[in-house]
C-alpha positions as CSV (number, residue, x, y, z in Angstrom):
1,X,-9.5,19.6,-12.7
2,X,-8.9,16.3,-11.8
3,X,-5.6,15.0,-9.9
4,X,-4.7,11.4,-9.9
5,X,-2.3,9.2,-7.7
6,X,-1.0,5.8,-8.6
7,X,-0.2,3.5,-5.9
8,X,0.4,-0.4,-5.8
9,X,3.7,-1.1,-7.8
10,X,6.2,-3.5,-6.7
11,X,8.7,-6.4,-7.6
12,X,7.7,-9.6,-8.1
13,X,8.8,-12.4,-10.2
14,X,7.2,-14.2,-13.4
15,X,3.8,-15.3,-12.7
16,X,2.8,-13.5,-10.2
17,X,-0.6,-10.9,-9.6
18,X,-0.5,-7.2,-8.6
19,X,-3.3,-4.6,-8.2
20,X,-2.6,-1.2,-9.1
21,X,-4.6,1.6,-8.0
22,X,-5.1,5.3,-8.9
23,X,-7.3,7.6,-6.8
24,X,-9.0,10.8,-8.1
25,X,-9.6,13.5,-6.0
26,X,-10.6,17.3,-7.2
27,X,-13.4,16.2,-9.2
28,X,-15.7,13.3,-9.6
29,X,-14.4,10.7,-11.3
30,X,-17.1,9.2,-12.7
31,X,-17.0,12.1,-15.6
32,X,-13.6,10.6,-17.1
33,X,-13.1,7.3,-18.9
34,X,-10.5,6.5,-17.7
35,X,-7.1,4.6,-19.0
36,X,-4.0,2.6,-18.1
37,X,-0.7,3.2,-20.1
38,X,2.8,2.2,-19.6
39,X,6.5,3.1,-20.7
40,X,9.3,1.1,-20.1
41,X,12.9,2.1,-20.2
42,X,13.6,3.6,-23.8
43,X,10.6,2.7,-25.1
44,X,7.5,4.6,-26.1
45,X,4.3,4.7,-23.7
46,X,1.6,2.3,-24.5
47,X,-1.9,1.8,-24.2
48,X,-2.2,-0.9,-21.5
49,X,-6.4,-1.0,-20.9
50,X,-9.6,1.8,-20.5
51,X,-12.7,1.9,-19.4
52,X,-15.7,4.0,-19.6
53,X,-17.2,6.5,-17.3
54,X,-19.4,3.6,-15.8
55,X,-17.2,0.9,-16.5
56,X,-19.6,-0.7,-18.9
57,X,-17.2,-0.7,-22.0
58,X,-13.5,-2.0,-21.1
59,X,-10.8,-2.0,-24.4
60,X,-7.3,-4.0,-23.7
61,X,-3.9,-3.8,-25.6
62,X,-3.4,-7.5,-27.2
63,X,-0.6,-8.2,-25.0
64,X,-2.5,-7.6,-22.0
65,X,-5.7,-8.9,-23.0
66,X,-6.6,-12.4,-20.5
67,X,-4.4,-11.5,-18.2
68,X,-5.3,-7.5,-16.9
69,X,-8.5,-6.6,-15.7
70,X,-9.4,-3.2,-15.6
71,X,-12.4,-1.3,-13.1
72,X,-13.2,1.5,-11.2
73,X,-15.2,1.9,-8.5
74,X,-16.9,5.4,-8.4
75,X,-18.1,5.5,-5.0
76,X,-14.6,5.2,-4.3
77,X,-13.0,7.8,-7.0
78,X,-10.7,5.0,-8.2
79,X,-9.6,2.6,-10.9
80,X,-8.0,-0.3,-10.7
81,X,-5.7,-2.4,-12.6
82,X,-5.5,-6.4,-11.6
83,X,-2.4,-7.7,-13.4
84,X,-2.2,-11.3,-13.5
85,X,0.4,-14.1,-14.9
86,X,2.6,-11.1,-15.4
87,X,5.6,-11.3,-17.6
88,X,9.4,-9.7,-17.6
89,X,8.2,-7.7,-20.4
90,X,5.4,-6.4,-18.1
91,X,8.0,-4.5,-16.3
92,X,7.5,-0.4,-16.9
93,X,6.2,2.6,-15.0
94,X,2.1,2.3,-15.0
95,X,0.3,5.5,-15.5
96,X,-3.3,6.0,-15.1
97,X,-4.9,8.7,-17.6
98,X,-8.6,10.6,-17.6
99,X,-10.7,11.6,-20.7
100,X,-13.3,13.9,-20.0
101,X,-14.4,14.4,-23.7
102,X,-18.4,12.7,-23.8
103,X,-18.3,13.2,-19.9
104,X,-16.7,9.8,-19.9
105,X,-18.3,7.8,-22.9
106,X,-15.0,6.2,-25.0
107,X,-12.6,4.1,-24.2
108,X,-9.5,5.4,-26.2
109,X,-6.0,4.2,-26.4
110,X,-4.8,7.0,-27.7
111,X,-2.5,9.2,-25.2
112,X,-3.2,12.4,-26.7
113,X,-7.1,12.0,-26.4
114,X,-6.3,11.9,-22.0
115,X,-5.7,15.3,-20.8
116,X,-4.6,14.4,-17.2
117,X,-2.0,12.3,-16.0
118,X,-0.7,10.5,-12.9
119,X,2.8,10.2,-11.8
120,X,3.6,7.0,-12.3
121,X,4.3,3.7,-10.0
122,X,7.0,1.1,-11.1
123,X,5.8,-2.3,-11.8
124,X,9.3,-4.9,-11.9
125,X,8.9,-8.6,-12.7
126,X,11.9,-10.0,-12.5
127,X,13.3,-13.4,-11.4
């Protein structure tokens, strides 16, 4: 079983860049595709970005797409999340996600197809 940690979160204001990180450890990551989501208060999580077990196929939500990056670096057991021009509406709690089904081969945005889960780290933009 696979345990994840977020790190990186912060306040910033409007425009700004932040690199989110989550680190594996238990098992290798590179047998998960793994995935970004995001929940901000009273709302629903959402899919934020993915990536496959190599990182050779990437999928983005719309309203992240141009300005998130998303990679992993398996040597390393983590994934990272570049966040770039980011927005008010950016602000949530980031959660990083791993799919083992296909050892790692889809890049789903659905939260039901990740079976382990992160604890979170708050992301504010805020002037």
């Amino acid at each position: 079983q696979v345990r994840l940690v977020e790190s990186g979160g912060g306040l910033l204001q409007p425009g700004g860049s932040l690199r989110l990180s989550c680190a594996a450890s238990g098992r290798a990551l590179s047998n998960y595709a793994m995935g970004w989501f995001r929940q901000a208060p009273g709302k629903e999580r959402e899919f934020v970005a993915a990536i496959n077990w190599n990182g050779g196929s990437t999928y983005y939500a719309g309203s992240v797409k141009g300005r998130f990056t998303i990679s992993r670096d398996n040597a390393k057991n983590t994934v990272y999340l570049q966040m770039n021009s980011l927005k008010p509406e950016d602000t949530a709690v980031y959660y990083c996600a791993a799919d083992d089904w296909g050892s790692g081969r889809r890049t789903s945005h659905y939260d039901y197809d990740y079976h382990y889960w992160g604890q979170g780290t708050q992301v504010t933009v805020s002037s």
